[in-house]
DRENLOTOR-598473 format. One record per atom (N, C-alpha, C): residue number from 1; atom name; x, y, z. Coordinates in steps of 0.02 Angstrom, whole numbers. Layout:
BEGIN
> num | atomo | x | y | z
> NUM | CA | X | Y | Z
...
***
This chain:
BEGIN
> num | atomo | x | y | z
> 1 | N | 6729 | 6914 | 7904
> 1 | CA | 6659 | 6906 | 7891
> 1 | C | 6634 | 6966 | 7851
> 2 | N | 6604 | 6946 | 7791
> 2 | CA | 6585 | 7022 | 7750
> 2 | C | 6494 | 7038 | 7759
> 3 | N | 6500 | 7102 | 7765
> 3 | CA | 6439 | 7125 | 7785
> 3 | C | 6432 | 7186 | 7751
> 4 | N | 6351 | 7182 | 7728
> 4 | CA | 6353 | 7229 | 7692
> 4 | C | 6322 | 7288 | 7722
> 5 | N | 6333 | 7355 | 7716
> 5 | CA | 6342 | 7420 | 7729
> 5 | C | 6273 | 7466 | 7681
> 6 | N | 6229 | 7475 | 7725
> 6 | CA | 6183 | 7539 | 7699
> 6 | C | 6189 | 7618 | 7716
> 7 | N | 6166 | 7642 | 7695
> 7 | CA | 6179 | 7708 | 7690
> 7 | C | 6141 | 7746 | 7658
> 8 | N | 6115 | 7807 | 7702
> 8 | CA | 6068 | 7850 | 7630
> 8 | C | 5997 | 7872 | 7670
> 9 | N | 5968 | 7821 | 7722
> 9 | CA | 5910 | 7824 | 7747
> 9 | C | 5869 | 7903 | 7788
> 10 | N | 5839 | 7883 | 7806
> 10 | CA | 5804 | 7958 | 7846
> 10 | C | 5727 | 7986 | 7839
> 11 | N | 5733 | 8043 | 7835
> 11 | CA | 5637 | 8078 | 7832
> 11 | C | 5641 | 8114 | 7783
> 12 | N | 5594 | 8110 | 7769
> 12 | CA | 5558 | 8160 | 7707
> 12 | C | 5496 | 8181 | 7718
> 13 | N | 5476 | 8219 | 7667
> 13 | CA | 5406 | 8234 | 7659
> 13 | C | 5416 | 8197 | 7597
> 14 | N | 5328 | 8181 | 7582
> 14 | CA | 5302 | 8183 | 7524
> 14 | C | 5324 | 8211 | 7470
> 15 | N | 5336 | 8184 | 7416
> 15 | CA | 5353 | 8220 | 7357
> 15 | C | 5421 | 8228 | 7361
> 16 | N | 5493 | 8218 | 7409
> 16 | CA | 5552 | 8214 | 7428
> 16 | C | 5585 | 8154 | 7397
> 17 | N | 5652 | 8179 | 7384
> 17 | CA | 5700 | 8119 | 7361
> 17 | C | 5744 | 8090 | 7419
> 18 | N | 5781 | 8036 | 7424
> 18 | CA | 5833 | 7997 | 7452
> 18 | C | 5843 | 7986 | 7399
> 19 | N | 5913 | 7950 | 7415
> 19 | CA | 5971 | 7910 | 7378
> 19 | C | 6001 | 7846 | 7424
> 20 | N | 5986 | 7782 | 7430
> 20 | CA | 6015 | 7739 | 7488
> 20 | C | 6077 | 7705 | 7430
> 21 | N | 6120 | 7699 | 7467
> 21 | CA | 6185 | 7636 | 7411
> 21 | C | 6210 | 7584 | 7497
> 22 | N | 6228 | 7546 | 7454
> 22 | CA | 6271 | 7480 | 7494
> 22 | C | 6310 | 7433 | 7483
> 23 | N | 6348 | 7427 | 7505
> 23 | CA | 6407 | 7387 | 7481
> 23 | C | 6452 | 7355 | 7543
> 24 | N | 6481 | 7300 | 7511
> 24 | CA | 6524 | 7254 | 7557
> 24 | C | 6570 | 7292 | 7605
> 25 | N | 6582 | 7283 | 7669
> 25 | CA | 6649 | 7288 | 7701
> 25 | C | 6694 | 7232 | 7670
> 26 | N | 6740 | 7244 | 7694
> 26 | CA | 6793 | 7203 | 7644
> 26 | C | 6806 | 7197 | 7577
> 27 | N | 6861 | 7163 | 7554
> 27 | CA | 6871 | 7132 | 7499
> 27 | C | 6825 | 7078 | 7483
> 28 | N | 6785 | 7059 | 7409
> 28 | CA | 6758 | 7031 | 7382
> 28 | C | 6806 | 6984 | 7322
> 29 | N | 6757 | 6942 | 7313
> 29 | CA | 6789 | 6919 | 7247
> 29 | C | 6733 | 6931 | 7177
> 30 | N | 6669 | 6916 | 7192
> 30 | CA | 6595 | 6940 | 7138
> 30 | C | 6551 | 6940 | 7196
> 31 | N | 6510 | 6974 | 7149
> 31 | CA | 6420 | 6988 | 7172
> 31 | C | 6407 | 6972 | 7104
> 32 | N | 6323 | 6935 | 7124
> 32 | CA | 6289 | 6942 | 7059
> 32 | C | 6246 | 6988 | 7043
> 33 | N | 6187 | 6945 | 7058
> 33 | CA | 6120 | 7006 | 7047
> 33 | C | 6130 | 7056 | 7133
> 34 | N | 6135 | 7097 | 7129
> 34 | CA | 6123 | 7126 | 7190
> 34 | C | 6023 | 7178 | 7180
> 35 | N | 6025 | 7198 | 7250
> 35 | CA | 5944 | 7247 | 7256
> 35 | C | 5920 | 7266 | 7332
> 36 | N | 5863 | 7253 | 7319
> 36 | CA | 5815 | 7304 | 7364
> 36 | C | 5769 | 7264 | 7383
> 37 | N | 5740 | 7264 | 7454
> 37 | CA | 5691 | 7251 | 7494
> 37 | C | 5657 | 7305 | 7532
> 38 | N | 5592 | 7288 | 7553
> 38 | CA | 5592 | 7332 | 7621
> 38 | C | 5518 | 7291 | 7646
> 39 | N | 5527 | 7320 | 7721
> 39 | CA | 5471 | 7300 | 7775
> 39 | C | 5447 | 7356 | 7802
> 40 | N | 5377 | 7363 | 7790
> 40 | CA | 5354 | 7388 | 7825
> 40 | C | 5317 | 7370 | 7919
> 41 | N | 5298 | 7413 | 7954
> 41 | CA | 5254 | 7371 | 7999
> 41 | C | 5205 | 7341 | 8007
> 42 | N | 5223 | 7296 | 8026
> 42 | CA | 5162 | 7234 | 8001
> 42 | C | 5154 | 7189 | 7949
> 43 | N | 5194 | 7204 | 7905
> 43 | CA | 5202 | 7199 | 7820
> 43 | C | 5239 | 7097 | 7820
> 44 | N | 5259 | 7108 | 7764
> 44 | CA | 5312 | 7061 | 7758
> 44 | C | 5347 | 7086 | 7724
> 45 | N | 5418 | 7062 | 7707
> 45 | CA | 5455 | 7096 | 7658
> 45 | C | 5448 | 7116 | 7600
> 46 | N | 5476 | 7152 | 7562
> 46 | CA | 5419 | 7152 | 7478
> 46 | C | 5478 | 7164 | 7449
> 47 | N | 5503 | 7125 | 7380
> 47 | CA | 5536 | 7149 | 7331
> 47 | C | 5534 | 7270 | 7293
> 48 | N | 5588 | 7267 | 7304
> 48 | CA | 5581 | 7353 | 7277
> 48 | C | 5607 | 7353 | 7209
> 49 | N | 5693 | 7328 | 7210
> 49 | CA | 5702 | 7322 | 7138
> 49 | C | 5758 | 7293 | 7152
> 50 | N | 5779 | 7263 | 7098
> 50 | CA | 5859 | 7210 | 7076
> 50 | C | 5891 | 7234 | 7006
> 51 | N | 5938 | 7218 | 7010
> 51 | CA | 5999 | 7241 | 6981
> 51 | C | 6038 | 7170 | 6949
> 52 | N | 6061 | 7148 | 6892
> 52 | CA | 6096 | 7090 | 6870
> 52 | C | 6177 | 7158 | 6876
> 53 | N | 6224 | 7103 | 6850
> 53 | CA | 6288 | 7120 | 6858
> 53 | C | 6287 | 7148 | 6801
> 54 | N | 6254 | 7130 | 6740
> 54 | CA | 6254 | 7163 | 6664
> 54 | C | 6205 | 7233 | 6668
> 55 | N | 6157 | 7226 | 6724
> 55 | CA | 6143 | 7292 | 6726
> 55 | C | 6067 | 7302 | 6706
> 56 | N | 6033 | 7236 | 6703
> 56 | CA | 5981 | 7230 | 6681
> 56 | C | 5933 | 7233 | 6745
> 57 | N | 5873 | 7266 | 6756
> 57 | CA | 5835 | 7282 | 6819
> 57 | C | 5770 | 7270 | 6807
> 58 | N | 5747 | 7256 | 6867
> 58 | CA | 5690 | 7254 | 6899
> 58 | C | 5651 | 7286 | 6930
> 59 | N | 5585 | 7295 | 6937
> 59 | CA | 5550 | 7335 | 6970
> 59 | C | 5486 | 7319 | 7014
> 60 | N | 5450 | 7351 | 7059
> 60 | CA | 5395 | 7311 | 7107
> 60 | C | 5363 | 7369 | 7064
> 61 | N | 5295 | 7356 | 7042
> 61 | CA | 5235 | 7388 | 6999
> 61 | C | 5232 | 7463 | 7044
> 62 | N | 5236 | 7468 | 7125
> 62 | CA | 5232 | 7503 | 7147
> 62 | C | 5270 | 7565 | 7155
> 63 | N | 5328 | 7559 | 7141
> 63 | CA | 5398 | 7612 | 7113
> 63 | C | 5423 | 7614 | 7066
> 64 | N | 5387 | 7590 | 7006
> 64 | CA | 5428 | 7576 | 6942
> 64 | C | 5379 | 7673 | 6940
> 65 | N | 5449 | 7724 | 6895
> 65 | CA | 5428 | 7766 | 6869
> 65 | C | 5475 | 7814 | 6916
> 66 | N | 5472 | 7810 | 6969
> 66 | CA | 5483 | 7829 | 7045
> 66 | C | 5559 | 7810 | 7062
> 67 | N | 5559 | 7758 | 7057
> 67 | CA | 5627 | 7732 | 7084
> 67 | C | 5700 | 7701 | 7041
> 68 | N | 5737 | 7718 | 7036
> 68 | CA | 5799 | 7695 | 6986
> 68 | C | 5839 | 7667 | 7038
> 69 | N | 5855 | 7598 | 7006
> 69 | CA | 5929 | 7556 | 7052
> 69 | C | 5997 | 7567 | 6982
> 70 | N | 6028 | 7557 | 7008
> 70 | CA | 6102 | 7561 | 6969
> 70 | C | 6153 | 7541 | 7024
> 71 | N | 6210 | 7520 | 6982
> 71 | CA | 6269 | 7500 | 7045
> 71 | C | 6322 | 7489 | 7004
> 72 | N | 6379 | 7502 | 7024
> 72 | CA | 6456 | 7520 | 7005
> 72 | C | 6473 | 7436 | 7023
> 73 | N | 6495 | 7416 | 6980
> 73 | CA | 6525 | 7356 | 6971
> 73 | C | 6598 | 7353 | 7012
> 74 | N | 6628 | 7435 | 6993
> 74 | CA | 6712 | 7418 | 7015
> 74 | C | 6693 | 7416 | 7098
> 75 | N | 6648 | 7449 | 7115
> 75 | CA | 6651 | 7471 | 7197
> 75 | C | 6602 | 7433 | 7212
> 76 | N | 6589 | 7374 | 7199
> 76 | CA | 6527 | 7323 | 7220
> 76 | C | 6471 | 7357 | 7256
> 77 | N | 6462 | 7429 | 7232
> 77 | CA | 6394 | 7466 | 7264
> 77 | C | 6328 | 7449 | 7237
> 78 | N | 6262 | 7471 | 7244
> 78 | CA | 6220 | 7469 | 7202
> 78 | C | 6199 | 7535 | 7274
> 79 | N | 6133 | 7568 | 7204
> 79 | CA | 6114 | 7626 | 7253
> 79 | C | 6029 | 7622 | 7237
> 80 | N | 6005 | 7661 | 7254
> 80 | CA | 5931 | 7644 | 7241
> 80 | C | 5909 | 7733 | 7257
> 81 | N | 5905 | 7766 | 7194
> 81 | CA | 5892 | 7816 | 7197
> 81 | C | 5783 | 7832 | 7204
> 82 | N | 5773 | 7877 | 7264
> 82 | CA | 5706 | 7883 | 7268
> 82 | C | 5681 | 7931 | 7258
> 83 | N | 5615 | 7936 | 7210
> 83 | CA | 5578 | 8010 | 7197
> 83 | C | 5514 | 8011 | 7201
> 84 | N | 5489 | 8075 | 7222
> 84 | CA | 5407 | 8079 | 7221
> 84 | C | 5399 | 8020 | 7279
> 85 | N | 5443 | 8029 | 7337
> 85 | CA | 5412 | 8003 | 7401
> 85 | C | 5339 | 7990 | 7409
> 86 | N | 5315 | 7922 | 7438
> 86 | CA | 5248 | 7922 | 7463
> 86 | C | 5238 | 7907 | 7519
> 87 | N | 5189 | 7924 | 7554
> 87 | CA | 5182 | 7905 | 7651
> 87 | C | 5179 | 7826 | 7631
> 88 | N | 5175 | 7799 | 7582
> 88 | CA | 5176 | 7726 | 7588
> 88 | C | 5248 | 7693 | 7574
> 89 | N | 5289 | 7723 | 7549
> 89 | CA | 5349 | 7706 | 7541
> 89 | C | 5396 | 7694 | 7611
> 90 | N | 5368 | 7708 | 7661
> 90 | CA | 5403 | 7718 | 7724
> 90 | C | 5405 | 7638 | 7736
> 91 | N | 5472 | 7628 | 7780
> 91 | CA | 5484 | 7551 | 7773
> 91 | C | 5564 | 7556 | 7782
> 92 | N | 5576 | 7480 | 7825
> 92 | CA | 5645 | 7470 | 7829
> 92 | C | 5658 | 7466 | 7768
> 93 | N | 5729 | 7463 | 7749
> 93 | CA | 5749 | 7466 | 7676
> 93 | C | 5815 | 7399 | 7675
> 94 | N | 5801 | 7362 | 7647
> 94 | CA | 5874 | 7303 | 7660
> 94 | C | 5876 | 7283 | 7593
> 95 | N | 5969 | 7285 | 7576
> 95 | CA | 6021 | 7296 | 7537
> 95 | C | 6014 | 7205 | 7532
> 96 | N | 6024 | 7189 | 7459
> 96 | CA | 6047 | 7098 | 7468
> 96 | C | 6081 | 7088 | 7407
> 97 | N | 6135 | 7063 | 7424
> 97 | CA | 6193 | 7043 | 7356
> 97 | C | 6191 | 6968 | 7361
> 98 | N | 6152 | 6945 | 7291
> 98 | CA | 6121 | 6874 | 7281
> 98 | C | 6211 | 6852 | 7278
> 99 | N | 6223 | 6770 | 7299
> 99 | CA | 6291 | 6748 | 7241
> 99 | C | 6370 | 6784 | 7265
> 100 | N | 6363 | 6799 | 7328
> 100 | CA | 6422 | 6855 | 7336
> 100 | C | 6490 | 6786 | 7335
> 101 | N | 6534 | 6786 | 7326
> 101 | CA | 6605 | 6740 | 7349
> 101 | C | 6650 | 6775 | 7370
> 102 | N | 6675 | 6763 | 7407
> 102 | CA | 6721 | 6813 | 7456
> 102 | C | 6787 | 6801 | 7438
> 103 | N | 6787 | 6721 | 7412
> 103 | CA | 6866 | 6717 | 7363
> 103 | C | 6855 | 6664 | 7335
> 104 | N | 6897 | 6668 | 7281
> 104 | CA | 6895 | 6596 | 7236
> 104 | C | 6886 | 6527 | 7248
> 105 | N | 6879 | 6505 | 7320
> 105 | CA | 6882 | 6469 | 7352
> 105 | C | 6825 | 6442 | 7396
> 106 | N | 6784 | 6517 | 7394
> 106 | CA | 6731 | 6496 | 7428
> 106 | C | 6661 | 6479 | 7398
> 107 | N | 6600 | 6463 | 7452
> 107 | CA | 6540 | 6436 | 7406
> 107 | C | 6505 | 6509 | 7389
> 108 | N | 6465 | 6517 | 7352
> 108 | CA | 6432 | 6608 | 7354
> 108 | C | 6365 | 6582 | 7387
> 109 | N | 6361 | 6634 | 7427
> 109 | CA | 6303 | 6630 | 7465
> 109 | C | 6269 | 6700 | 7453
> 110 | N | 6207 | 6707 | 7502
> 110 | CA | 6169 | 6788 | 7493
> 110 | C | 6186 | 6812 | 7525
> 111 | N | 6208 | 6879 | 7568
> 111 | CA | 6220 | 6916 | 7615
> 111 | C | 6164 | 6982 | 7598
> 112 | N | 6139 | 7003 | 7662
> 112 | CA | 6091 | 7061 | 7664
> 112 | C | 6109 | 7108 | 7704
> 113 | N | 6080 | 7158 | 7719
> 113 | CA | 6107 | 7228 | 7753
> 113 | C | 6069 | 7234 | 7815
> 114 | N | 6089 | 7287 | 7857
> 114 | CA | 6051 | 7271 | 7910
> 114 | C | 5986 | 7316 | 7920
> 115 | N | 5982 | 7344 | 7860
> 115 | CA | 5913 | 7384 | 7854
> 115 | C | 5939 | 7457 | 7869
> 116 | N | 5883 | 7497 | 7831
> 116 | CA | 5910 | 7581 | 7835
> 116 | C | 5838 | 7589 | 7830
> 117 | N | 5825 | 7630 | 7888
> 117 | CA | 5752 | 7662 | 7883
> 117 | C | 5743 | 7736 | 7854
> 118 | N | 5673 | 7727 | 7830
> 118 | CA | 5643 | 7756 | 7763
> 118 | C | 5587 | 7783 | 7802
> 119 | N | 5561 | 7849 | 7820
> 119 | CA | 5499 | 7862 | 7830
> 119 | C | 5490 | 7941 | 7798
> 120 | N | 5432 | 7933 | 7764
> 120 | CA | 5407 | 7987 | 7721
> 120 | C | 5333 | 7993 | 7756
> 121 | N | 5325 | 8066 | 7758
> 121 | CA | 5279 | 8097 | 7806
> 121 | C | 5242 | 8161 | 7744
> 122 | N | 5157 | 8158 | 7767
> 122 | CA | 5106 | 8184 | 7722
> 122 | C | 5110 | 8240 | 7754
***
């Protein structure tokens, strides 16, 4: 069963960087678009940013400037580098690789992460 793996999370202050990446346990066969979510409390989930396999990205109006995704194709990672922390940025953080196939054989489905918490403090 492949599951994907976060990493990177924790505290900050304001104005502080993270770096979160994630990637499959196991062997894969593709990912497509892989990216970024997060929840806050109370919230609902909110798009952060996405990633195509060619490398082409996305952004939520609210971290574009702030936030860079990128991801290594050979090591099915993607990472989601963070800057200029805001007390509003605080939020579970969940990893999702749209399209994953686990082998040539199988159907591709989505698989998501199990969240990495994010809290930035004023």
């Amino acid at each position: 069963q492949v599951q994907l793996v976060e990493s990177g999370g924790g505290s900050v202050e304001a104005g502080g960087s993270l770096r979160l990446a994630c990637a499959p346990s196991g062997r894969i066969f593709s990912i497509s678009d892989m990216g970024w979510y997060r929840q806050a409390p109370g919230k609902q989930r909110e798009l952060v940013a996405t990633i195509t396999r060619g490398g082409s990205t996305n952004y939520a109006d609210s971290v574009k400037g702030r936030f860079t995704i990128s991801r290594d194709n050979a090591k099915n990672t993607v990472y989601l580098q963070m800057n200029s922390l805001k007390p509003d940025d605080t939020a579970v953080y969940y990893c999702i690789a749209q399209r994953l196939i686990t082998d040539k054989y199988s159907t591709p489905r989505d698989y998501w992460g199990q969240g990495t918490q994010v809290t930035v403090s004023s």
